[in-house]
C-alpha positions, 0 to 999 in steps of 0.5 A: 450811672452803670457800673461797667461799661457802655456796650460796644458791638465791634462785629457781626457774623454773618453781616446779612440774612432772613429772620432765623439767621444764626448771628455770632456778635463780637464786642465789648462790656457785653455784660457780666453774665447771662442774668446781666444781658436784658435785651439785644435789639437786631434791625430794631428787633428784640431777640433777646429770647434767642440770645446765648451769652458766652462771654463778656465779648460774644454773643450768639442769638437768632435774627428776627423779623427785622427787614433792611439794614439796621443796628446790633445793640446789646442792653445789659443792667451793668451798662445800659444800652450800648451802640455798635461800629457795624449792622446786620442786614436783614431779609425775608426768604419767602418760599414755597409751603413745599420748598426745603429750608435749612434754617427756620422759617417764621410761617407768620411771614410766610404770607404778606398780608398786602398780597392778599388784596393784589394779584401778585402771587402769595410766596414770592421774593420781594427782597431776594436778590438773584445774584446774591450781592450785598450792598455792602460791597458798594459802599463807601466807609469815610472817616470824620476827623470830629470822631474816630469811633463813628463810621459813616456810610456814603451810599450813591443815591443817584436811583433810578425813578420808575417813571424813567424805567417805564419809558425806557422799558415800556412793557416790562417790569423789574418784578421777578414773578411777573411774565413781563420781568425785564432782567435790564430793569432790575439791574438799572433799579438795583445794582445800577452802581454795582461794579462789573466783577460783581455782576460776574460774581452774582452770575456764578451765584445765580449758576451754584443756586440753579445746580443745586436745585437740579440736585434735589434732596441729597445735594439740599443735605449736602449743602446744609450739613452743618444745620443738619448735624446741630439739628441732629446733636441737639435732638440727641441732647434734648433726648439724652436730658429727658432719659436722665429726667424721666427714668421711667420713660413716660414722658418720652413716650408721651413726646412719641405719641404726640410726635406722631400725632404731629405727623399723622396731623401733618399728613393729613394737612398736607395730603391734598398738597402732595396730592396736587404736587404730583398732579402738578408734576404730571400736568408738568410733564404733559405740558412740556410734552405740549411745549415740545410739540407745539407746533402739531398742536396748535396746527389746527388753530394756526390754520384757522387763523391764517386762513382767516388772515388769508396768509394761505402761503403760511397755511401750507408751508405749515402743512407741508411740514407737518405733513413730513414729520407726523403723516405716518406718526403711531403716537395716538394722540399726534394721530387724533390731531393730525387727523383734524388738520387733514380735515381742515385741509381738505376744507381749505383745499375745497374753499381754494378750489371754489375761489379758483373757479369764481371768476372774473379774478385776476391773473396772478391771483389765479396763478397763486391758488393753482401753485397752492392746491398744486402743493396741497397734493389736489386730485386732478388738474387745477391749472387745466380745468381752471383754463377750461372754465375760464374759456366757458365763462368768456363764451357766456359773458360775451353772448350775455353780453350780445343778448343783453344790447340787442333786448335793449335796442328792442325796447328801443325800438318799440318805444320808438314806434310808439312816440312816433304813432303818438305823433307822427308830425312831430316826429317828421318836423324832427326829421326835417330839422337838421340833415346837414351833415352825418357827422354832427353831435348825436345830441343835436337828433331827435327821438329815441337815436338821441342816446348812443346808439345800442351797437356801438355800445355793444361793441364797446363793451365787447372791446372791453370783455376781450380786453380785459380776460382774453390777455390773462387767459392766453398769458394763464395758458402760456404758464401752464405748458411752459410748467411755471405754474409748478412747484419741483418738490417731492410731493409734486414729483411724485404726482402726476403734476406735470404739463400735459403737451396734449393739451396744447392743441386744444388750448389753441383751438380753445383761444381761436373758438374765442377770437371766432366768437369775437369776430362773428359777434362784431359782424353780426352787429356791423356786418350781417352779410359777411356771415352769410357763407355760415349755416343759418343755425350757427348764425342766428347763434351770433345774434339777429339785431332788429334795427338795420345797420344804416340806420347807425349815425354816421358820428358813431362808426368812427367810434365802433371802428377805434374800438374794434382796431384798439382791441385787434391791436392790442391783441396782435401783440399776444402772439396767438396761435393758429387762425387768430391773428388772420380772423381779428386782423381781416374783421378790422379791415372789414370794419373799416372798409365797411365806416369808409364806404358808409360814411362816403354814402351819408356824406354823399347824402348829406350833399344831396340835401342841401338844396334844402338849407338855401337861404339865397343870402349872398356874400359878396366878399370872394374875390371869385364872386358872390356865393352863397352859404352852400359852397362852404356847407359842401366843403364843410360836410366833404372835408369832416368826412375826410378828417373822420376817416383819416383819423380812424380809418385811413391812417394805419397803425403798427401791423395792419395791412393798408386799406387801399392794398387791394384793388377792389376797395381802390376802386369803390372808393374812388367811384364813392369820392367821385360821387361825393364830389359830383353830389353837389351838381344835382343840388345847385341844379335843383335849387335854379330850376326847381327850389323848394320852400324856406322853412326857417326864419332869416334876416335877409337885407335887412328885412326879417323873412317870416316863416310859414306860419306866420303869413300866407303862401304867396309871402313864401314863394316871394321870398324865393328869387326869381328864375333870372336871378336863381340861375346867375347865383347857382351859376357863381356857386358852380363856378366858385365849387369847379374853380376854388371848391373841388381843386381843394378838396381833390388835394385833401383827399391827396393829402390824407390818402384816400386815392393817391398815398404817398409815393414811398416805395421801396425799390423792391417793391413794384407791387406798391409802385403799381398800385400807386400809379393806379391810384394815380389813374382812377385819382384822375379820372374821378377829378375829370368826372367832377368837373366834366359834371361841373362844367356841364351845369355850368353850361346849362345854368349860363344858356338858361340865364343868357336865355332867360335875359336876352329873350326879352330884349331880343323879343322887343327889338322888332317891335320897338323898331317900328314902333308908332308905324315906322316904315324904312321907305318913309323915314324923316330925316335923322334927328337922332337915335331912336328910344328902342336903341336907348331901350335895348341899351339900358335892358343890357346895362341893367343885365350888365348890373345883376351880373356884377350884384352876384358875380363880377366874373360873369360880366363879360361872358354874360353881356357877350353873350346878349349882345351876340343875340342882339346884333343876330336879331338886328342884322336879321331885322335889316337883312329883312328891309326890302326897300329903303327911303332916302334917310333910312340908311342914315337911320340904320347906321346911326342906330347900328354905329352907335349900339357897336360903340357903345358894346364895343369893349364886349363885341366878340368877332361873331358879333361884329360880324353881325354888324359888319354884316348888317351895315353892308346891307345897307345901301351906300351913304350919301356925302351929306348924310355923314356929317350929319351921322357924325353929328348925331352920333357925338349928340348921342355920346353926349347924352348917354355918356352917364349910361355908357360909362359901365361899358367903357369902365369894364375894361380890367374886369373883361381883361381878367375875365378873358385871362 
């Protein structure tokens, strides 16, 4: 058992601090005397070699290496191991080699041996805290009720997990010597619980601490003054004790001599360091020179950079500035590097003005590099010859343009003469394939105008060049006077950066050169005629196209003239200058008069040639009569033409002139309708008196029609009807194209506007009031053309089939009359009528039949017409009677009574005149021979009424006809 007391340490002053720290520890049985104390633990360190006991209540010793918060524990031999109410709190200070200390450092910790293999720095304060706030100012002392003497601490434990830190601040740290140090992190991790008055508290620590550094030497004395004087008073001491010792002085010498050989070692070992430190100072004050000047230095990279980036706004905003402030700089070193970024602009200015001059690019990109070498002070006139390149550049992609098609319609052409030397009646067999109408697919053509024809392309590519440059081009113009494309600054000012009102003349000359090109180009291609007022030079400088302009399908110059008028209109909107808007203006009516006109003339074409698609199929279905298919294929062709036209040529669009404004195109258009209408004449005429052959296969009532190749010539011409029946079924097609066809086309011309537009006038206007009645006039002369035209093949196709089938019946009257050697003077008794009258009748019933096969309508005119020449021939043939028997004029009558009954509903006065005639030729008829008369005629009915019911049933069709 000890003899005194348990040790008791009751206080500790002060309660923290680094290894060295000098600790003053209060308490009780703290042993008798010095001899007494073995051992005195601090943070589980032993620091008995450091102690100093004063009494039995303090004692004052130096902490070790001990880190954290632990127990002062005092072991004597009187007592043995003692315990304490309180701890001290240890930390490692880790400084610099070169930083001052005012307590004793211990180099063995200096270096943390885990840094070694880590790329944290070696000299570092992992445990320093900042602000300076012990942790026992957030602790919490509790009082157990089981003892007095133990005091337990209550610490929050409620930390915060790195994890938690690392996503709340993903690219930071609460480490104070890395670059990405978050001042947020180390607070949550360490002072999470720390009240806000010693956060403040801590600030103002964190205030003295930066001052006093900033002090330097004299303030670090200041500061330990008091570690200072000990050191110096127990120097003192210790050389007052070694004089006392050594009278002689040789060991104080000896401590000399090796105090200065310290010193000379330590020079020598610390030189290089000094000699970095000053090194490191000058690089310091270079580098915040760097750091202040940053901007110029790093100039010629940013540069580079943004360039790179193509943020050019940013590269000369940070010229410009730099320009203000280091342009006139006598600083060598901001000479030399303000120098390389005048270099670097010129380059830039150079690769600005290279990608100005590239073209095609768009508008506001153009306007974007002329405001930036406007700002980079560029010689000369960028806006200005940017608009003169431009226009050069339209000039050449507009002839590339016309070269290019014209090569290519060329080698088309050539290839064309070879397949068609190659083989020539293939090539005519593909001629003759389709001419219905001009305004079919190009698809359905053969040979090499199978593809889109190289004008049209040509001009549709055309459309689009202008479309594309020509806008911007006038738009880049308009901003360079109106001085938007520049910049009011200094710089700009003081240049000659000012918009050149000189030049505007020439701008405009510039844009109708342009227009010019266009227009002469287009007609060069479509209208070569226009352009014969022009010197032969300058026109063969518009191109010269192998292929004649008629030989473009009729299908693609509605196209060619959507382009051209889509193009003009857009354009118009553009206000162009001087002649511009009356060359692109006048090039569209030309371009549409010129597909009007030709279009009219294919169409014209197309009708003349359908003789060559008669099938001779009847269709019987009109009311009218029977037609064939060629009626409805005129309609067909004259109607596509109209709608074609109307759709792109006729119809006027938003500024444009109307295309019958002016007489002369009235006038040829009118005459062009007119012929279109009449071209069918010819055809139906051609087809009745001179028909070609079928060429293609045709299922005709019910029996296949073979073609060429496959029977012998006499096959083809059977297949063509005779004369008879050619002319009644061109004489219904006449009548169905005079009656129905050329009345609904005439009010489709109406309604489309092509002779007659509609009567919309102002009242200010007679100029238009007058064109319209003109119109009016030629609209009506050409409809009386048509169907005078109409009417006279009407009337030739009806006398040629009235011809054709009464001059038979006509010719076999007289020869069937006497047939067997009747005599007038030696006629028997009537028995009844005679086989010639029956004859006659059943020719006309079968004349009759034929008409109404194709065309009821023709019926009564048709059988009146036979029957006219009938009774002339009869009366002729009685008038010629010289002398009469006793029953002749029996037999006369009976014939002429009973013929006239049974035509009676189609007798005309003429030819009743004819039988009134001949029956008052003949002599008187006795009383007997009446009865007899009457008798035979009603035997006649009788017998014939089968026959005669065609006649007698033809009363509605001879009321309407007449009608």
């Amino acid at each position: 058992m000890p003899k005194g007391g348990f040790p008791l340490v009751t206080g500790v002053s002060p309660k923290e601090g680094p290894p060295g720290t000098r600790i003053t520890i209060r308490g009780e049985n703290l042993g008798t005397d010095p001899k007494d104390l073995v051992g005195l633990n601090i943070c589980g360190v032993n620091c008995v070699l450091t102690a100093e006991w004063k009494s039995s209540s303090k004692i004052i010793a130096r902490s070790g290496p001990g880190k954290g918060k632990g127990d002062v524990t005092v072991i004597t031999k009187s007592g043995g191991v003692g315990s304490c109410t309180v701890g001290f709190k240890g930390y490692f200070v880790q400084i610099g080699p070169l930083q001052e200390s005012a307590i004793w450092i211990d180099e063995s910790q200096t270096v943390n041996v885990r840094r070694l293999h880590t790329q944290l720095p070696l000299f570092s304060k992992d445990d320093d805290d900042p602000l300076g706030i012990s942790d026992e100012g957030i602790q919490i002392h509790v009082q157990e009720p089981e003892s007095s003497t133990e005091t337990n601490t209550y610490q929050d434990s409620a930390k915060y997990k790195e994890e938690e830190l690392l996503d709340i601040f993903p690219e930071a740290s609460g480490n104070l010597s890395l670059e990405n140090f978050s001042a947020a992190w180390y607070l949550l991790e360490n002072h999470h619980s720390t009240s806000f008055d010693d956060l403040k508290a801590g600030l103002s620590y964190m205030k003295r601490r930066a001052s006093h550094r900033s002090e330097g030497p004299i303030a670090f004395v200041k500061s330990n003054l008091s570690s200072t004087l000990d050191c110096l008073e127990s120097l003192d001491a210790m050389y007052q004790q070694f004089c006392i010792d050594d009278l002689r002085g040789d060991s104080v010498n000896s401590y000399a001599v090796l105090l200065m050989q310290a010193k000379s070692c330590a020079d020598g070992l610390f030189q290089e360091v000094l000699g970095r430190k000053d090194k490191a100072d000058s690089t310091r004050n270079a580098l915040s020179v760097l750091q202040r000047f940053k901007f110029l230095f790093y100039l010629p990279l940013n540069i580079d950079r943004n360039i790179k980036r193509g943020d050019y706004s940013l590269v000369i905003n940070d010229y410009v500035r730099a320009r203000s402030l280091f342009a006139d700089t006598q600083v060598q070193v901001f000479r030399r590097v303000y120098s390389d970024v005048e270099s670097r602009i010129n380059t830039f200015r150079d690769m600005l003005q290279t990608k100005l001059l590239q073209l095609p690019t768009p508008l506001e990109e153009q306007k974007k590099l002329i405001r930036y070498l406007i700002s980079l002070g560029c010689e000369g006139d960028p806006a200005w010859e940017c608009l003169v390149n431009q226009q050069k550049w339209l000039i050449g992609i507009l002839t590339k343009c016309k070269d290019d098609h014209i090569q290519e319609e060329t080698t088309s052409l050539a290839e064309g003469e070879s397949s068609i030397a190659k083989s020539p009646v293939a090539v005519a067999q593909g001629r003759g394939r389709d001419t219905n109408s001009s305004f079919k697919s190009t698809s359905d053509q053969t040979g090499w105008k199978s593809g889109t024809p190289q004008k049209i392309l040509f001009v549709e590519e055309l459309t689009n060049l202008m479309l594309d440059n020509i806008p911007d081009f006038w738009k880049l113009g308009q901003a360079y006077f109106s001085g938007s494309l520049f910049i009011n600054t200094k710089e700009t000012s003081d240049k000659h950066y000012k918009v050149d009102t000189s030049k505007h003349s020439q701008f405009k000359q510039m844009v109708t050169d342009l227009i010019s090109l266009f227009s002469n180009l287009v007609r060069a291609a479509f209208l070569p005629e226009s352009l014969e007022n022009i010197a032969q030079e300058t026109r063969e400088g518009y191109g010269k196209w192998p292929a004649p302009c008629s030989d473009i399908p009729g299908g693609w110059l509605p196209s060619s003239v959507r382009h051209v008028r889509f193009c003009v209109n857009s354009l118009s909107f553009l206000d162009l200058p001087g002649d511009s808007p009356i060359l692109i203006r006048d090039l569209a009516l030309d371009i549409r008069t010129n597909c009007m006109f030709t279009l009219l003339k294919q169409a014209i074409a197309d009708v003349k040639q359908l003789h060559t698609k008669e099938m001779w199929v009847v269709d019987t279905d009109d009311e009218s009569g029977g037609t064939t298919q060629l009626p409805a294929l005129f309609e067909n062709i004259v109607n596509e033409a109209i709608q074609h036209l109307h759709e792109v040529v006729v119809q006027n669009k938003t500024g444009e002139p109307e295309i019958f404004a002016l007489r002369t195109i009235q006038k040829d258009a009118t005459a062009l309708c007119t012929q279109l209408l009449q071209a069918f004449s010819p055809c139906l005429h051609k087809l009745a008196f001179d028909p070609p052959e079928i060429t293609s296969k045709k299922f005709r009532g019910g029996k296949k029609v073979i073609s060429p190749e496959e029977t012998s010539s006499p096959a083809v011409d059977d297949r063509i009807p005779p004369l008879d029946k050619r002319l009644i079924i061109m004489l219904s097609n006449c009548n169905h194209t005079m009656v129905r066809v050329i009345p609904r086309l005439v009010e489709n011309l109406n309604k489309h506007g092509y002779v007659e537009m509609e009567k919309a006038v102002r009242s200010d206007s007679e100029e238009n009031t007058i064109s319209s009645y003109i119109r009016t006039a030629d609209l009506r002369q050409g409809y009386q053309a048509a169907r005078d035209t109409y009417e006279d093949l009407d009337d030739s196709l009806f006398e040629a089939y009235v011809e054709e089938k009464s001059n038979p019946i006509v010719g076999a009257i007289e020869q069937n009359m006497y047939r067997g050697g009747f005599e007038w003077k030696t006629c028997k008794k009537p028995t009844g009528v005679r086989n010639y009258i029956k004859e006659m009748i059943m020719k006309m019933i079968e004349v009759h039949a034929e008409v109404f096969a194709v065309s009821p309508v023709f019926v009564t005119r048709v059988t009146q017409k036979v029957i006219e020449a009938v009774s002339e021939e009869l009366t002729r043939l009685i008038q010629c009677v010289t002398e009469h028997g006793p029953y002749s004029p029996a037999q006369a009558r009976l014939e002429l009574l009973a013929l006239q009954e049974t035509v009676n509903v189609y007798l005309t006065p003429h030819a009743s005149s004819c039988y009134k005639d001949a029956l008052n030729e003949l002599p008187v008829l006795k009383p007997e021979h009446k009865k007899l008369q009457e008798e035979l005629l009603n035997k006649f009915k009788s017998q014939m009424k089968f026959q005669l019911m065609c006649f007698y049933g033809d009363s509605v069709l001879r009321t309407s006809s007449v009608a």
